[in-house]
N, CA, C and O atoms as CSV, one atom per row, in Angstrom:
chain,resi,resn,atom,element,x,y,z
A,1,UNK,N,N,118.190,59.877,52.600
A,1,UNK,CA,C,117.963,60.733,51.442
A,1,UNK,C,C,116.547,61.307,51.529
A,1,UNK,O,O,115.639,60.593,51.956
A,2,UNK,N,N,116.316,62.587,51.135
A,2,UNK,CA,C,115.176,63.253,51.072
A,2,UNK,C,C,114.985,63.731,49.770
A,2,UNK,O,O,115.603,63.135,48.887
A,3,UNK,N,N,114.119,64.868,49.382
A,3,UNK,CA,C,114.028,65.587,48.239
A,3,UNK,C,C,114.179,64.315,47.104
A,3,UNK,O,O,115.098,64.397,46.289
A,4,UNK,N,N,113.281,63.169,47.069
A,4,UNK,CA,C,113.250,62.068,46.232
A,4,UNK,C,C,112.277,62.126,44.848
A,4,UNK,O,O,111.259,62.730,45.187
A,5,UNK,N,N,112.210,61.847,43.829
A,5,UNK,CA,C,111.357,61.977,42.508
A,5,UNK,C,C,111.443,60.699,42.243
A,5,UNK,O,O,110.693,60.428,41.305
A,6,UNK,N,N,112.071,59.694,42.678
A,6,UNK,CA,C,112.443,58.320,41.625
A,6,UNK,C,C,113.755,58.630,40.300
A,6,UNK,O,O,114.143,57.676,39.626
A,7,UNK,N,N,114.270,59.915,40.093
A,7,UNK,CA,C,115.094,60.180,39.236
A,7,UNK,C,C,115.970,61.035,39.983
A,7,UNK,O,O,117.012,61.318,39.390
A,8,UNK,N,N,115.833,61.476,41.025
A,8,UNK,CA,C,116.813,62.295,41.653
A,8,UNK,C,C,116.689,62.254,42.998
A,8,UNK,O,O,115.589,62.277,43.550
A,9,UNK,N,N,117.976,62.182,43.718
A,9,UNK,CA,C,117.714,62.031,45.263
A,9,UNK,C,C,119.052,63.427,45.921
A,9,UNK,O,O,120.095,63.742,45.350
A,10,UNK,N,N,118.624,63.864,46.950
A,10,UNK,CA,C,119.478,64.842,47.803
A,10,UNK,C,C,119.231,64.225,49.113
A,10,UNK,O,O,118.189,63.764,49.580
A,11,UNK,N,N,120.113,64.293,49.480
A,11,UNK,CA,C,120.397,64.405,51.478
A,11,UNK,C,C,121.461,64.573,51.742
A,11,UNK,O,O,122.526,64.481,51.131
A,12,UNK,N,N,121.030,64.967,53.192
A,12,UNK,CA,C,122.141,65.480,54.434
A,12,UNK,C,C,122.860,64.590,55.671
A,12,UNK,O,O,122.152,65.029,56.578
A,13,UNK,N,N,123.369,64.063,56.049
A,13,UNK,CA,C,123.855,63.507,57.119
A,13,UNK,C,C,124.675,63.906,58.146
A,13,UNK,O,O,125.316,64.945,57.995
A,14,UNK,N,N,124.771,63.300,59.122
A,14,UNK,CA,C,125.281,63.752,60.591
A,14,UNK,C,C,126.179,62.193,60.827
A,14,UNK,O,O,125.642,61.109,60.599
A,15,UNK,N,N,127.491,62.320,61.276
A,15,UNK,CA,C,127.934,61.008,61.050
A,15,UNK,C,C,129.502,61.443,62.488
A,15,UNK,O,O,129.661,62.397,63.250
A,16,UNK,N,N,130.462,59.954,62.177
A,16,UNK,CA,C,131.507,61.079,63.063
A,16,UNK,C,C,132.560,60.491,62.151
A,16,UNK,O,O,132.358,59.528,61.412
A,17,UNK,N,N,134.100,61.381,62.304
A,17,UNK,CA,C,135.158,60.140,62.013
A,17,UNK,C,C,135.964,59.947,62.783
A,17,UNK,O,O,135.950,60.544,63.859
A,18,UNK,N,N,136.609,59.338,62.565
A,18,UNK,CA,C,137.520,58.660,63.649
A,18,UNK,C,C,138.788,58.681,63.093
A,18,UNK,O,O,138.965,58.053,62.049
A,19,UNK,N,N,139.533,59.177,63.508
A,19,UNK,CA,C,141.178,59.281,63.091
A,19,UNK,C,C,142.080,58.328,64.221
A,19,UNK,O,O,141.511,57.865,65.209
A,20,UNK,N,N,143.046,58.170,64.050
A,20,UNK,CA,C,144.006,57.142,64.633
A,20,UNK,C,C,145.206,57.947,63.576
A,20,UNK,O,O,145.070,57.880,62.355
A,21,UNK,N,N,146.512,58.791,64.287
A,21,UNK,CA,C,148.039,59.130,63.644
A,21,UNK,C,C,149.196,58.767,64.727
A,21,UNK,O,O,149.348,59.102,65.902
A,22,UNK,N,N,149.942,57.949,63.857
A,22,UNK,CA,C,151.587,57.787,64.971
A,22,UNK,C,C,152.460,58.074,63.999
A,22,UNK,O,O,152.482,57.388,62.977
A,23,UNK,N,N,153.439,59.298,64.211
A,23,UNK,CA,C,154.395,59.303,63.606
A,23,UNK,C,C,155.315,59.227,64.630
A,23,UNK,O,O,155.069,59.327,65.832
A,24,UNK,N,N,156.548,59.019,64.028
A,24,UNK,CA,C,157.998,59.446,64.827
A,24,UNK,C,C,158.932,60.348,63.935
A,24,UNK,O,O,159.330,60.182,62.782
A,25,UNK,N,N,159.170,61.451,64.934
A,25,UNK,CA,C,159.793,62.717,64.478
A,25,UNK,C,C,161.804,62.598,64.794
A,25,UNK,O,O,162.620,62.341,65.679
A,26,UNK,N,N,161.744,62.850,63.881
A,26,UNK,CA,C,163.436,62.951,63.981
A,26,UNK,C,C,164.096,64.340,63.302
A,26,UNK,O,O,163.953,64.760,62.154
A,27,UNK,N,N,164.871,64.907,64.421
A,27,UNK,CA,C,165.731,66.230,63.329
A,27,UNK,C,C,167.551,66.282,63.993
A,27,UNK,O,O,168.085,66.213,65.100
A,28,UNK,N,N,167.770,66.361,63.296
A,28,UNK,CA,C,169.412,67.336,63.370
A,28,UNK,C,C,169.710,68.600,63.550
A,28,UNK,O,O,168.737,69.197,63.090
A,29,UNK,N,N,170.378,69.284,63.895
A,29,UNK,CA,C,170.669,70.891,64.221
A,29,UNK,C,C,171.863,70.926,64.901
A,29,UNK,O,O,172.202,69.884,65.462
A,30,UNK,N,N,172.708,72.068,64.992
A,30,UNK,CA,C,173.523,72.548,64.886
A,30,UNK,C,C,172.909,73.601,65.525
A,30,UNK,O,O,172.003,74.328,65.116
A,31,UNK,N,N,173.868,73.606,67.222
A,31,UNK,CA,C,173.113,74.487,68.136
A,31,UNK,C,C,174.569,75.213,68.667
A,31,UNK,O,O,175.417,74.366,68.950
A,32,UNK,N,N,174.912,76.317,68.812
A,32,UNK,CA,C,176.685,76.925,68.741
A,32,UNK,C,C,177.735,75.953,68.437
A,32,UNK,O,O,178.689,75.525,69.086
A,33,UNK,N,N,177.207,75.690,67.065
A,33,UNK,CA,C,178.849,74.744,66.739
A,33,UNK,C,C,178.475,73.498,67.194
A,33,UNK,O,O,179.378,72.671,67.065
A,34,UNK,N,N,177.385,73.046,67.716
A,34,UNK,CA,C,178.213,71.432,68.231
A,34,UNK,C,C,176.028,70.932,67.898
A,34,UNK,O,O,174.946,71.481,68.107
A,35,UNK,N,N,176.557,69.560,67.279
A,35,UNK,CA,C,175.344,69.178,66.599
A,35,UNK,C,C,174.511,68.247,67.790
A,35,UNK,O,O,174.935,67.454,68.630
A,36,UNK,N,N,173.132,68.722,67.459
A,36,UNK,CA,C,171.957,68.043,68.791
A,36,UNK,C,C,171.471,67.226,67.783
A,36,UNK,O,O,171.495,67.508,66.585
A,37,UNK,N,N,170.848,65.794,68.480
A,37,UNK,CA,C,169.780,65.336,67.627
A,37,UNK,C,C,168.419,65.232,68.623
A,37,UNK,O,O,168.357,64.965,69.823
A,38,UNK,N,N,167.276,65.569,67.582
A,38,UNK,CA,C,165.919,65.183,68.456
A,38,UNK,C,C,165.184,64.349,68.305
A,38,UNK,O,O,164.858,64.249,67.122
A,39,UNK,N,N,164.639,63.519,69.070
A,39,UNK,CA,C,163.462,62.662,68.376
A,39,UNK,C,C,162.397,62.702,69.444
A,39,UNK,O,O,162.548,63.011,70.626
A,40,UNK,N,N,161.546,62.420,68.966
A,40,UNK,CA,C,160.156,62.014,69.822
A,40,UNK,C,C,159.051,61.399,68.829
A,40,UNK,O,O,159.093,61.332,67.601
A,41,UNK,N,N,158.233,61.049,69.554
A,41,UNK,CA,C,156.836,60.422,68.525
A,41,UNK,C,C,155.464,61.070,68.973
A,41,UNK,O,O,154.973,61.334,70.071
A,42,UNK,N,N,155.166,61.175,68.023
A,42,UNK,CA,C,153.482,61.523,68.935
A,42,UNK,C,C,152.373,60.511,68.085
A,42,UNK,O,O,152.384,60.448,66.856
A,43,UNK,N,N,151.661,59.933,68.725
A,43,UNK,CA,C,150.206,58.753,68.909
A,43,UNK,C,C,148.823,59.913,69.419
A,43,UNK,O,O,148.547,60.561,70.428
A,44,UNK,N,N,148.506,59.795,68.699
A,44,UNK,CA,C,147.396,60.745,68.462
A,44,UNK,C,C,145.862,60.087,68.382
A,44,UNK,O,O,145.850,59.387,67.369
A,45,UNK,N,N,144.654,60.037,69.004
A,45,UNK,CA,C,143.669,59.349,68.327
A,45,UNK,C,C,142.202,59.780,68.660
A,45,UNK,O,O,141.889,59.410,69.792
A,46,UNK,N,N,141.113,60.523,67.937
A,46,UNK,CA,C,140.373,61.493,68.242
A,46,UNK,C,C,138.846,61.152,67.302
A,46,UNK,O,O,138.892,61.068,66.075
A,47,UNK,N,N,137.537,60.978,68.081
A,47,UNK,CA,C,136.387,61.264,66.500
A,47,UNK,C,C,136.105,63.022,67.034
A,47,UNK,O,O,136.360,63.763,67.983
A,48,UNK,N,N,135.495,63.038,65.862
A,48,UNK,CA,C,135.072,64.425,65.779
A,48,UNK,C,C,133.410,64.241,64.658
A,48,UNK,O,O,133.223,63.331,63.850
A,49,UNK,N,N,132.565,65.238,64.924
A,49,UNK,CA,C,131.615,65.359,63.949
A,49,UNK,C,C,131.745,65.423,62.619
A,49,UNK,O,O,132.701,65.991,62.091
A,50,UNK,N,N,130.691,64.782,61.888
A,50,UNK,CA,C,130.960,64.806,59.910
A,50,UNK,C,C,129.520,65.294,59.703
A,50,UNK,O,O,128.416,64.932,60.111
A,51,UNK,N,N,129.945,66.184,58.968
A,51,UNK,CA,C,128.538,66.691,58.232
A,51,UNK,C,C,128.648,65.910,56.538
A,51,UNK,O,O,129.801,65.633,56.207
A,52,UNK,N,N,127.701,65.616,55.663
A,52,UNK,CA,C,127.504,65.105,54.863
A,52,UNK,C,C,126.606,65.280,53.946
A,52,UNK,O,O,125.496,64.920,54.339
A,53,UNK,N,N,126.624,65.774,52.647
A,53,UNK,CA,C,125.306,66.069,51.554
A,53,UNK,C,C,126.180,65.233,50.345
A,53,UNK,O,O,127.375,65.267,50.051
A,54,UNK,N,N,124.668,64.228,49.609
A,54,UNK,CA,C,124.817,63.969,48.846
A,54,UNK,C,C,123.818,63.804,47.227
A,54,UNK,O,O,122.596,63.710,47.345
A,55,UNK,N,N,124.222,63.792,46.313
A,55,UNK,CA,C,122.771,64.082,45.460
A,55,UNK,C,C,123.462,62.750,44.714
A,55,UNK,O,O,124.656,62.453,44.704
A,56,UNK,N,N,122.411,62.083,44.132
A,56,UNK,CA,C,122.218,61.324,42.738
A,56,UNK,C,C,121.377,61.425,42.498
A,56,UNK,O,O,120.412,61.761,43.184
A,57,UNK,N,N,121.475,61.042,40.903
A,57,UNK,CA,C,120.914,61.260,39.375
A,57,UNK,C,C,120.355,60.286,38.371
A,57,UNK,O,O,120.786,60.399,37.224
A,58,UNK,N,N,119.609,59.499,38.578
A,58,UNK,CA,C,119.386,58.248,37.517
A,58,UNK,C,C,119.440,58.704,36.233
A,58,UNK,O,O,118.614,59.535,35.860
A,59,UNK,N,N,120.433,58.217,35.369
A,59,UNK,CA,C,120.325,58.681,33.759
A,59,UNK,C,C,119.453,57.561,33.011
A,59,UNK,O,O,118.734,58.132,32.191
A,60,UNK,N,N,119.281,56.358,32.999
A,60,UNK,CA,C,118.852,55.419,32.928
A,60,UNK,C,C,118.825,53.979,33.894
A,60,UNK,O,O,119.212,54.035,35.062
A,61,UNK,N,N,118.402,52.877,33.377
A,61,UNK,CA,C,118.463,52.031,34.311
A,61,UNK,C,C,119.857,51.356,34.590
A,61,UNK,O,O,119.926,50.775,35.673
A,62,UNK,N,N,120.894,51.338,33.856
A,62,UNK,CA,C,121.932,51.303,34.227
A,62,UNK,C,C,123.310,51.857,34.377
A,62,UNK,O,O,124.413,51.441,34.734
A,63,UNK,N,N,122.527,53.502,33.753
A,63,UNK,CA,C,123.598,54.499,34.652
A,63,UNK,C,C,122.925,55.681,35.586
A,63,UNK,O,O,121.792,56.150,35.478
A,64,UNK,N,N,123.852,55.992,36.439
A,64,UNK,CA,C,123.557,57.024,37.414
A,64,UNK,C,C,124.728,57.851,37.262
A,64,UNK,O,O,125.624,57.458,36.514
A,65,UNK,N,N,124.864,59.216,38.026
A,65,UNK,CA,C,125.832,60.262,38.293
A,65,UNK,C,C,125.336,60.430,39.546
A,65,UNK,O,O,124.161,60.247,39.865
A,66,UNK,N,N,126.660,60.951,40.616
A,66,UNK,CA,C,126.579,61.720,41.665
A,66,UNK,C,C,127.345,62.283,42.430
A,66,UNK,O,O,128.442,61.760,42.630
A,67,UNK,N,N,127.025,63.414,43.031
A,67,UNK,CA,C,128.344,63.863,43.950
A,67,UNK,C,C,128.044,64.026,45.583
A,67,UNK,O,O,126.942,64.181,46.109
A,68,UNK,N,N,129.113,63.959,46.113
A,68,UNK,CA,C,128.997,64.092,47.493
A,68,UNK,C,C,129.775,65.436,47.883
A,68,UNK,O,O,130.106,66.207,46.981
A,69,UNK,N,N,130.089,65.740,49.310
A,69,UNK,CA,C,130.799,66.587,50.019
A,69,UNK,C,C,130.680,66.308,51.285
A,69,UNK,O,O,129.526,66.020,51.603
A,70,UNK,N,N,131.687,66.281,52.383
A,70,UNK,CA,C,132.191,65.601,53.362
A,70,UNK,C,C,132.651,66.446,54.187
A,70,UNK,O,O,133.748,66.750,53.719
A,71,UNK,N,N,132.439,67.201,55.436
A,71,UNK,CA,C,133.378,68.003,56.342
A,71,UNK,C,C,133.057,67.598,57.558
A,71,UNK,O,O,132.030,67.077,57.993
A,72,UNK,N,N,134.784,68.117,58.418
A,72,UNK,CA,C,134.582,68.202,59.660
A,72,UNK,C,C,135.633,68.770,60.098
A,72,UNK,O,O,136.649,69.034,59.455
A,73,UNK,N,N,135.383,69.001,61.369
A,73,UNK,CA,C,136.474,70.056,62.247
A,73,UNK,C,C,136.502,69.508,63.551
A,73,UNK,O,O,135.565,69.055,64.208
A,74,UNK,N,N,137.800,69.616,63.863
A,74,UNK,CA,C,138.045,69.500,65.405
A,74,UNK,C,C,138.751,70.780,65.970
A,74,UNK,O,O,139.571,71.553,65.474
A,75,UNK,N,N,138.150,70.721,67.154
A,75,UNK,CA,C,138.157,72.208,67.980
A,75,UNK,C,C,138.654,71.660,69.362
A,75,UNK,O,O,138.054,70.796,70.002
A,76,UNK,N,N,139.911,72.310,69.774
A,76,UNK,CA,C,140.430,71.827,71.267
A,76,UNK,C,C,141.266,70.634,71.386
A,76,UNK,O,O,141.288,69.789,70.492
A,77,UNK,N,N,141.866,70.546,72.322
A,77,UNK,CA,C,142.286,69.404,73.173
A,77,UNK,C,C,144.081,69.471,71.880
A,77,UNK,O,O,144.265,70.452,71.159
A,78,UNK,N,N,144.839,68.563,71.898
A,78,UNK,CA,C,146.088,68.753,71.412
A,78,UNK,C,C,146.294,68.528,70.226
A,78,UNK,O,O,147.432,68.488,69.760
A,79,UNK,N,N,144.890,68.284,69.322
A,79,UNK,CA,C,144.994,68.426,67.898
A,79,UNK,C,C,143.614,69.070,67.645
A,79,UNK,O,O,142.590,69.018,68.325
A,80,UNK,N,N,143.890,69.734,66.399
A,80,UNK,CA,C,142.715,70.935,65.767
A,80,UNK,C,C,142.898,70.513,64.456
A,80,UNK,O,O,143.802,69.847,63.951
A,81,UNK,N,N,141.791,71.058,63.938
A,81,UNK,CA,C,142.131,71.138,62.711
A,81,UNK,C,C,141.005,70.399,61.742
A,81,UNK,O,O,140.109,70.056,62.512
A,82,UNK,N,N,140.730,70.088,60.677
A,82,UNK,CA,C,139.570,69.694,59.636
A,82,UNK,C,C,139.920,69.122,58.521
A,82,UNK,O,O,141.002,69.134,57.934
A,83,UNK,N,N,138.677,68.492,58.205
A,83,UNK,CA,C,139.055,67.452,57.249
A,83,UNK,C,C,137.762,67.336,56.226
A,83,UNK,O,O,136.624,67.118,56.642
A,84,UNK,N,N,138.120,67.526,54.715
A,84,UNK,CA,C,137.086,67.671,53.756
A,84,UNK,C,C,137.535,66.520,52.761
A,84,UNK,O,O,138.687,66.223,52.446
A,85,UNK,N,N,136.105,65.827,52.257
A,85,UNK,CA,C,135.940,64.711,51.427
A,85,UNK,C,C,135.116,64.976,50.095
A,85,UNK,O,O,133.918,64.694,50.084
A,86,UNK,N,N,135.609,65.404,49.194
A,86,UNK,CA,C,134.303,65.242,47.870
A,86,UNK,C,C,134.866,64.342,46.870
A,86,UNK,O,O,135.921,63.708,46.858
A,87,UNK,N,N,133.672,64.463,45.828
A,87,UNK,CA,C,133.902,63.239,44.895
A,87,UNK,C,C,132.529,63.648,44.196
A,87,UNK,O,O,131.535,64.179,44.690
A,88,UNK,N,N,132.819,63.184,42.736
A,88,UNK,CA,C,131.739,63.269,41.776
A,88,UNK,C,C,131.951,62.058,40.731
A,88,UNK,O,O,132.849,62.050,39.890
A,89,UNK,N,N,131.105,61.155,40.885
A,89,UNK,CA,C,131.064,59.834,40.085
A,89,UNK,C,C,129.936,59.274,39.193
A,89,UNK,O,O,128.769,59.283,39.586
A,90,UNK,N,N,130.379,58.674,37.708
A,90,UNK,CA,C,129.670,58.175,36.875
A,90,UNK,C,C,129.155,56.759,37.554
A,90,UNK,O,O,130.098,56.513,38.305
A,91,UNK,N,N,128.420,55.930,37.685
A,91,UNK,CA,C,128.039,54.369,38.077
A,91,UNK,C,C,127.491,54.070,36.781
A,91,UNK,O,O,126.880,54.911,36.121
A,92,UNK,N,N,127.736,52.664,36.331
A,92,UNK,CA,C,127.539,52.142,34.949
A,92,UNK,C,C,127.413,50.378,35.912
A,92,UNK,O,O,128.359,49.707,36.324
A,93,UNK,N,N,125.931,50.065,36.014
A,93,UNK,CA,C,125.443,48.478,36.329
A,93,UNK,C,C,125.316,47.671,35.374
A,93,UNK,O,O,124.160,47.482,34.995
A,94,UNK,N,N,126.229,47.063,34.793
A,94,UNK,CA,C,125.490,45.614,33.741
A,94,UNK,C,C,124.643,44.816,34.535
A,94,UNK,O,O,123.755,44.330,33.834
A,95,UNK,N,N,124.573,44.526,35.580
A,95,UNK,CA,C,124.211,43.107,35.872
A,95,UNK,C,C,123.395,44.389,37.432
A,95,UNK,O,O,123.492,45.596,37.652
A,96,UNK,N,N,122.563,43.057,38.237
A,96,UNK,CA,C,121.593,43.815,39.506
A,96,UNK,C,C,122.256,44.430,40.429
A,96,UNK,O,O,122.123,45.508,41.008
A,97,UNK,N,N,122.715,43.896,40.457
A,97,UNK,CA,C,123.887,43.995,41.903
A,97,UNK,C,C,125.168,44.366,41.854
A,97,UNK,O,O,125.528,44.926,42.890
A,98,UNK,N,N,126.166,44.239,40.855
A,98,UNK,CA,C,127.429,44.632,40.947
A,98,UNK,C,C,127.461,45.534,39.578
A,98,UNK,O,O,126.812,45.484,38.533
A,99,UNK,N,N,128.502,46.371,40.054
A,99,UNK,CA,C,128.807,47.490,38.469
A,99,UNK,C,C,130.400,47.920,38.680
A,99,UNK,O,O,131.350,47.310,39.171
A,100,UNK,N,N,130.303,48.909,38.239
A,100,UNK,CA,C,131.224,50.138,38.058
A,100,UNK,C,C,131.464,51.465,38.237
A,100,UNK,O,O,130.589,52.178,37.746
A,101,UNK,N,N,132.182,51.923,38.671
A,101,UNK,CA,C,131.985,53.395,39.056
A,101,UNK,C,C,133.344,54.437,38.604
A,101,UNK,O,O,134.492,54.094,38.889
A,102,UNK,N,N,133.142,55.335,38.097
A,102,UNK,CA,C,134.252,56.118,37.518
A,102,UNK,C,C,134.425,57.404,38.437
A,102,UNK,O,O,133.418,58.102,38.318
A,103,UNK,N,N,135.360,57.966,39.323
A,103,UNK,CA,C,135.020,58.796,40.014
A,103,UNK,C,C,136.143,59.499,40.512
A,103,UNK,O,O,137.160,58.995,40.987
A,104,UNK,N,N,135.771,61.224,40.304
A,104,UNK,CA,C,137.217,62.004,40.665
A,104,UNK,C,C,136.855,61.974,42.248
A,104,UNK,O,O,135.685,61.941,42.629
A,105,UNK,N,N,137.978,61.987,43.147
A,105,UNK,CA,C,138.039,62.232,44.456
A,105,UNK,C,C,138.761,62.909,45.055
A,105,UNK,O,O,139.942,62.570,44.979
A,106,UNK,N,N,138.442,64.158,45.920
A,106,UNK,CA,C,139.475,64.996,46.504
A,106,UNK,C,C,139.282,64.953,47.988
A,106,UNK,O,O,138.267,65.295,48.594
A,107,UNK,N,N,140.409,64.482,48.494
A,107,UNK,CA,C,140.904,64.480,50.193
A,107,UNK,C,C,142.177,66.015,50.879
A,107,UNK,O,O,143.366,66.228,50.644
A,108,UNK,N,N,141.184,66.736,51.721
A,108,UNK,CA,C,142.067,67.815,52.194
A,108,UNK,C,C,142.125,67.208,53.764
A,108,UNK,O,O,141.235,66.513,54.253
A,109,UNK,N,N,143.062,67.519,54.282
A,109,UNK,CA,C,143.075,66.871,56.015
A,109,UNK,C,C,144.717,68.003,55.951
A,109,UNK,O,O,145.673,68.211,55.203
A,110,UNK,N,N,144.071,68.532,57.511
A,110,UNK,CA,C,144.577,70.005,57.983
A,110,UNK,C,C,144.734,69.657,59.181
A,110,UNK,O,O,143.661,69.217,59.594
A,111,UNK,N,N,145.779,69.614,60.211
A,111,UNK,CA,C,145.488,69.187,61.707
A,111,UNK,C,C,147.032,69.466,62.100
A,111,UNK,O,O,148.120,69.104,61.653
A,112,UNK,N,N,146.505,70.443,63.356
A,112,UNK,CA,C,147.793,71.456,64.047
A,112,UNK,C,C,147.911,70.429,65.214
A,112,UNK,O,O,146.843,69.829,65.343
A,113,UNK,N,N,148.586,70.147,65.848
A,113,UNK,CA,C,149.444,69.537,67.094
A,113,UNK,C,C,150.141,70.327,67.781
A,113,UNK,O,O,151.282,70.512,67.358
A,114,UNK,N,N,149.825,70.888,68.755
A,114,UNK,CA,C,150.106,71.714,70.137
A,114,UNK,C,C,150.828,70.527,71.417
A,114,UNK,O,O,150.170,69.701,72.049
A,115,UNK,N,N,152.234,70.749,71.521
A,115,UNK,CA,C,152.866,69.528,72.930
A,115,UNK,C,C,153.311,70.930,73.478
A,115,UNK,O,O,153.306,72.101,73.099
A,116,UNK,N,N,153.730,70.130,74.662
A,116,UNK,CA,C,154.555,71.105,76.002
A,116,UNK,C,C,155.971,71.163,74.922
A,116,UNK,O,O,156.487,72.281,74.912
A,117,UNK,N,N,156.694,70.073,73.982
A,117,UNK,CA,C,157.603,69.941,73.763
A,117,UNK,C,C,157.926,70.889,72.028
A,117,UNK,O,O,158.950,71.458,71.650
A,118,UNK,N,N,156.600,70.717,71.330
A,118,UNK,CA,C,157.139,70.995,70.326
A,118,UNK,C,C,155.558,71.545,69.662
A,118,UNK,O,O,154.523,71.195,70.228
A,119,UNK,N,N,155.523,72.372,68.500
A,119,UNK,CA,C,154.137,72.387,67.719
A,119,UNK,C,C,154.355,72.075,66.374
A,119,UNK,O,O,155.475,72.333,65.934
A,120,UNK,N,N,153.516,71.569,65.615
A,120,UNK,CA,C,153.600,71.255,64.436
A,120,UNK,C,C,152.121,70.765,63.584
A,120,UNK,O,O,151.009,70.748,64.112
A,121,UNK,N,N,152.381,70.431,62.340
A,121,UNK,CA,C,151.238,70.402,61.708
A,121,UNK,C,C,151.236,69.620,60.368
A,121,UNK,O,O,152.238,69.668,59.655
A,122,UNK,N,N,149.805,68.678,59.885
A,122,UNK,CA,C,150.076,68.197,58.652
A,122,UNK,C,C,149.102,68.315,58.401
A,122,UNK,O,O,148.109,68.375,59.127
A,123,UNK,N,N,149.289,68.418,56.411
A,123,UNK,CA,C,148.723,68.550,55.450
A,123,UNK,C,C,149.195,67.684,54.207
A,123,UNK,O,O,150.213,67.574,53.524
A,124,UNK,N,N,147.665,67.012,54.282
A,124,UNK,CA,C,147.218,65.894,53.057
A,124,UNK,C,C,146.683,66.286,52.151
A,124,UNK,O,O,145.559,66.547,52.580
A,125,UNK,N,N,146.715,66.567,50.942
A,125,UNK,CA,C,146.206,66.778,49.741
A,125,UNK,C,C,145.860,64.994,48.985
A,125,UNK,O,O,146.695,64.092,49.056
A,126,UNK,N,N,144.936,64.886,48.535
A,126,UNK,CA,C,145.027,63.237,47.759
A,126,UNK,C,C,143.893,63.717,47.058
A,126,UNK,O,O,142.809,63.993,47.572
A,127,UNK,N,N,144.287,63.831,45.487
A,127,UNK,CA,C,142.938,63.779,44.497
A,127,UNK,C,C,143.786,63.149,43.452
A,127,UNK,O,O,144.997,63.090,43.237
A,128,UNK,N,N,142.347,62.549,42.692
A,128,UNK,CA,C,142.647,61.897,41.150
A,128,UNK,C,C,141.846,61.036,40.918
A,128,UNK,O,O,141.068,60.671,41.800
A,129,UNK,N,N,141.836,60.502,39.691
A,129,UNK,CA,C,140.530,59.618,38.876
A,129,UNK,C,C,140.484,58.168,39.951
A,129,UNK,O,O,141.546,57.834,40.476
A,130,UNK,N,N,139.618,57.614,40.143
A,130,UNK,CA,C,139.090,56.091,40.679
A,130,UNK,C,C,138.689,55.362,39.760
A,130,UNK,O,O,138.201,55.953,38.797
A,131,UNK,N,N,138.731,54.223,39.726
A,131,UNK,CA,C,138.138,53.182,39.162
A,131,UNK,C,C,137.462,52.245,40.148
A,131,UNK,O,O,138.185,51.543,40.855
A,132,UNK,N,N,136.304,52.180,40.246
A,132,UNK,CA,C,135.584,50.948,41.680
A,132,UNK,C,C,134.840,49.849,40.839
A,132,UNK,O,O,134.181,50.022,39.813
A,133,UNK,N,N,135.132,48.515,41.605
A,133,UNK,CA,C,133.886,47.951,41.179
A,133,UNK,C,C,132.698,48.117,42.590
A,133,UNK,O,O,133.219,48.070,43.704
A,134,UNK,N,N,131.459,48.268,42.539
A,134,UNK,CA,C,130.743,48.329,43.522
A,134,UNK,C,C,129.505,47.346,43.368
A,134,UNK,O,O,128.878,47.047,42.352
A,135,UNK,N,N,129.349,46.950,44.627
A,135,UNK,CA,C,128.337,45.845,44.861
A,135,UNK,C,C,126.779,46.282,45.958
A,135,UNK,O,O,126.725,46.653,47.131
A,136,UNK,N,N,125.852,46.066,45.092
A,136,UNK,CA,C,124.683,46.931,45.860
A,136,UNK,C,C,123.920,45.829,46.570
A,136,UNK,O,O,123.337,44.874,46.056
A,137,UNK,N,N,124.047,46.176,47.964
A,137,UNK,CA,C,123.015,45.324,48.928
A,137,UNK,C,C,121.832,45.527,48.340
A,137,UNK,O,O,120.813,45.021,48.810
């Protein structure tokens, strides 16, 4: 964290993630009259760069606010595609070390799959309210 006052903090980070996907694909069709079935699987597993900014807010000594934002992209090889993380959260500490945290979170993940056999693609949407308890080293 940089840009620090003791009441407000901003920073940037450089980080990677790491994905790991196995699905198995199955379809039916009807190819002149007479029915095919297909299957195959694809095992997938790739890091890529994360960029990262985050700000908090001390409201008092035992609450804070803050938000983050999360991206990355992969470029090449048999999956493409990007992946964005934000979130904006209340923290409420009774006690030194452990509290609470109230926090909306939105997950986008976009990633095309290019085979000799087939192309295809998925899309994750995941947002909605959190409830955490969190524990501060």
């Amino acid at each position: 964290m940089f840009l620090q006052d003791g009441k407000r903090a901003f920073g940037i980070g450089l980080g990677a993630m790491r994905y790991d996907i196995v699905a198995d694909l199955d379809a039916a069709a009807t190819v002149g009259g007479t029915p095919v079935a297909y299957a195959n699987d694809l095992s997938e597993d790739a890091s890529a760069p994360m960029l990262r900014a985050e700000y908090a807010h001390v409201l008092s000594a035992r609450w804070r606010w803050g938000a983050s934002l999360a991206y990355t992209r992969k470029n090449g090889g048999n999956v493409t595609g990007d992946a964005m993380d934000a979130q904006v959260e209340l923290e409420y500490f009774p006690w030194e070390r452990f509290g609470f945290s109230l926090r909306y979170n939105y997950n986008h993940v976009d990633l095309d799959f290019t085979r000799s056999r087939f192309d295809g693609n998925l899309n994750l949407d995941n947002r909605g309210p959190q409830l955490l308890g969190k524990l501060r080293f």
